[in-house]
C-alpha angles and dihedrals in degrees: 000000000000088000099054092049092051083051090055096042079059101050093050086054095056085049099048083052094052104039080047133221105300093050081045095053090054106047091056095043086055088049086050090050091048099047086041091054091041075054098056093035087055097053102036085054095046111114111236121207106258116254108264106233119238116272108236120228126241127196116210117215109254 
């Protein structure tokens, strides 16, 4: 399996060097926004304990 990934990180290299740098830099500045906005949908979907209300106090008569 490493292998293979080694084989594709290779690949992508010798893709990145043909396309050139300017196809290069976008494509990495639109996987930075898309990670960025996975990021912000996560936590904006994330369910957050509700708040516990206060406990009133109660005196007792003596």
């Amino acid at each position: 399996m490493a292998l293979w990934m080694l084989v594709a990180l290779a690949d992508l290299a010798i893709l990145a060097a043909a396309a050139g740098a300017l196809v290069t830099i976008s494509v990495v500045a639109a996987l930075a926004v898309l990670a960025g906005g996975v990021v912000v949908a996560r936590q904006l979907g994330a369910k957050r304990p509700a708040p516990v209300p206060a406990r009133s106090v109660t005196r007792r008569r003596a």
